[in-house]
N, C-alpha and C positions, 0 to 999 in steps of 0.2 A: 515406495521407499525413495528419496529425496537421492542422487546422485551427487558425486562429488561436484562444485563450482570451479567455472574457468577460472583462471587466477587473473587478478586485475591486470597484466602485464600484455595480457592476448589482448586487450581492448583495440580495434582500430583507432586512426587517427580520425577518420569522417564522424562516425558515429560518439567520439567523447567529446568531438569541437561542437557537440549538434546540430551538423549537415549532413548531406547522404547526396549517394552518388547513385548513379545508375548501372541497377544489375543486368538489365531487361527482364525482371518479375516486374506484375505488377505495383504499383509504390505500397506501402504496410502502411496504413494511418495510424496515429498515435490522440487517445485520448485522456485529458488530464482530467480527474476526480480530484476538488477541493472544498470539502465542507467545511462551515465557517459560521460560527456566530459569537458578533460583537467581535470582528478582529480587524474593523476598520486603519488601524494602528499598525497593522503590521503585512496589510495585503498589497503594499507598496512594495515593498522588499519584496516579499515574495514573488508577485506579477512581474517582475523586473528584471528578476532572475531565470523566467521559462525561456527552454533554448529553441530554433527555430525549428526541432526534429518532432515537434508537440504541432498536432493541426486544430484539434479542439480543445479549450477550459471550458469546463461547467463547473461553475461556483454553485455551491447548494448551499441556500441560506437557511438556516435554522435560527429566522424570528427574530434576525437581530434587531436591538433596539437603537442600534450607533447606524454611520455611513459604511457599512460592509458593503450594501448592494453598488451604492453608489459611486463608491471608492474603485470596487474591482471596474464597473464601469469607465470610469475616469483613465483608470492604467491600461485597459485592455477592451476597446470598445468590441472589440469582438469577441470579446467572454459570453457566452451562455448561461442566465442566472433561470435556476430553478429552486421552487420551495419544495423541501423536505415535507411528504405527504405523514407525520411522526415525530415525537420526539426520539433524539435520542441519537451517537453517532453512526451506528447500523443503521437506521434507519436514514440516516442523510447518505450512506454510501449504497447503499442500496437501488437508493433513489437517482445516483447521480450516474450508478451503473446501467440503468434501463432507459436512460436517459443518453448515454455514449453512443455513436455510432464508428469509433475508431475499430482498429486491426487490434488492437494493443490499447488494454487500460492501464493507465497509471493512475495509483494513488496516495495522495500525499496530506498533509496536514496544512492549516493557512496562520500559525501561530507563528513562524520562522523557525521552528526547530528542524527542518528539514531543508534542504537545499536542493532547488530544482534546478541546478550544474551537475547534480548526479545523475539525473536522470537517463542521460545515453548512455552510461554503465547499465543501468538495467531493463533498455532497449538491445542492447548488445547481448545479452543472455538470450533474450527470445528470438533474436534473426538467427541464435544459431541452435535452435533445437529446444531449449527452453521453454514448458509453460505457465508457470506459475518461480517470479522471481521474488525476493525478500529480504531487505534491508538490514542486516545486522549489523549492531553496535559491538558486539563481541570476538569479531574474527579479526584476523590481522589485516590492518589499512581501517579497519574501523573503532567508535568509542564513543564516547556521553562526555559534554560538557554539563550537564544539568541532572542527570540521573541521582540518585539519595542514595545512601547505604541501603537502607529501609526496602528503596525500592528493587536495589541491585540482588537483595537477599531474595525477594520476595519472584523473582524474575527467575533467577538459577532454578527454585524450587519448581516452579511452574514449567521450565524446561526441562527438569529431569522427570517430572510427570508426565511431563509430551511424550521425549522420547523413551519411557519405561512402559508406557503405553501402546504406544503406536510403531515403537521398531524403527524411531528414527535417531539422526542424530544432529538435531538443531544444536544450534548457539543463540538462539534470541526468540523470541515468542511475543511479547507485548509491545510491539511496534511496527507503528501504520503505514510505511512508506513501502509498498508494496507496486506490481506490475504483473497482468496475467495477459490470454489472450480470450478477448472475448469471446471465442467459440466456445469456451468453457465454461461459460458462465450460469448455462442453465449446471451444469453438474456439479457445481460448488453450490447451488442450492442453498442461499444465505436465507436466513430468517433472524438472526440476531438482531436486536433492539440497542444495545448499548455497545461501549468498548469492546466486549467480548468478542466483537464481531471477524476481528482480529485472526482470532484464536480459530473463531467456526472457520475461516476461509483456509489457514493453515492445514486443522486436522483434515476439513473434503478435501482439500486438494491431495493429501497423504491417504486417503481410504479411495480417491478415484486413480490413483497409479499416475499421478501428473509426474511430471519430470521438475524437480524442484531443484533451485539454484538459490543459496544465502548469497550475498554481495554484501562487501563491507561499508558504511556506512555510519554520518558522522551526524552524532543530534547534539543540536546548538542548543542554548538557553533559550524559552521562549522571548519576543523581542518584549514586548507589553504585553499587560494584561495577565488575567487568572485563568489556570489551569481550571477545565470542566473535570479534569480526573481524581476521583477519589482511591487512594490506593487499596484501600481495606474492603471498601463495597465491591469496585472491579476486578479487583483480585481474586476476590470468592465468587465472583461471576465468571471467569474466567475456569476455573478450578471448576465451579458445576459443567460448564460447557467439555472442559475436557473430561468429566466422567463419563458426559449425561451421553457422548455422540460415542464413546469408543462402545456402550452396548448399546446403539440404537441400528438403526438397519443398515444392511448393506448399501452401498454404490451398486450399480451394473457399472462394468467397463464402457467406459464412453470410445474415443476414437484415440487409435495408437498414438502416445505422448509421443507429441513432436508435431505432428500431424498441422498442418495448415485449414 
């Protein structure tokens, strides 16, 4: 069950300018997850905006046919580019997670609707006990410059099926700007192919007893370029995934949430 979130107010000042000081623990490495194809156009902004609290980018290219690869090169010659062994954006995040070697994955979108200045808001959840953080448009401090009625309806529904299901009480469900910590990542046991994938990391993280923390969160217009999401196909992807896991098998208990 998903615990109440610190309120944006407790944030340090180290950790939202994206620096860090010395606790005498070992340093936490932070890894950024960005898959990307044909977002040549907009990986400028984005690479521009990672703050100094991030130690690896792996861009995961899914096959672009524009300057994606080239471009994150050009802004960030120490990006890490790997191809997506799949189509499909589960299957690029998938790939970009076994591919991390940080303390902490973070993961985000490479279209600009996401802003990687938030990012030590949900660095700051997991230094304090936090494993599994999540990006809402919905709570207070956060919102959608780009979201659809269509989509907004379609969103609510999908989260009163979450939490009517699962015993929780989310506010946002269909959005990718996420952070866990890798130790957990064999136990969220992703196998999703598409968007949905979302959705599958949400509910295991809710069926293995992680300590879950929503943070407010603001999604931009994307900059350039077409959206890969279809609402009505991933929608009902989404919708199977959340029937198809609440009767599939149990989790065993992994290690006491919190746990380093």
């Amino acid at each position: 069950m998903n615990r109440d979130p610190l309120t944006p107010h407790e944030i340090d000042t180290d950790r939202r300018n994206g620096t860090r000081h010395d606790t005498g623990a070992p340093p936490t490495t932070v890894s950024l997850i960005v898959p990307a194809r044909n977002e040549a156009r907009n990986i400028p902004w984005v690479f521009e905006q990672i703050p100094d609290c991030v130690d690896e980018v792996i861009l995961v290219d899914g096959d672009s046919r524009d300057a994606t690869v080239s471009m994150a090169v050009l802004c960030l010659p120490s990006v890490r580019n790997v191809r997506q062994s799949g189509p499909g954006k589960g299957n690029a995040l998938r790939t970009g997670f076994l591919a991390a070697t940080g303390d902490y994955i973070v993961m985000m979108d490479a279209d600009g609707s996401m802003s990687p200045a938030e990012i030590p808001h949900y660095l700051h959840f997991l230094d304090h006990g936090y494993d599994f953080v999540k990006g809402s448009r919905f709570v207070q401090g956060g919102g959608s410059l780009d979201i659809t009625r269509f989509r907004r309806m379609g969103n609510r529904l999908l989260v009163a099926t979450a939490n009517r299901l699962y015993h929780a009480s989310l506010t946002d469900l269909c959005y990718g700007f996420c952070a866990f910590r890798r130790s957990f990542l064999d136990q969220l046991d992703l196998h999703a192919s598409g968007f949905e994938i979302e959705t599958e990391m949400v509910v295991h993280a809710l069926r293995c007893g992680l300590r879950i923390a929503e943070v407010p969160s603001l999604e931009l217009p994307r900059r350039s370029g077409r959206s890969n999401l279809h609402a009505i196909s991933d929608g009902r992807r989404v919708l199977r995934t959340l029937l198809s896991e609440r009767t599939g098998p149990h989790f065993s208990p992994g290690p006491e949430p919190g746990a380093r």
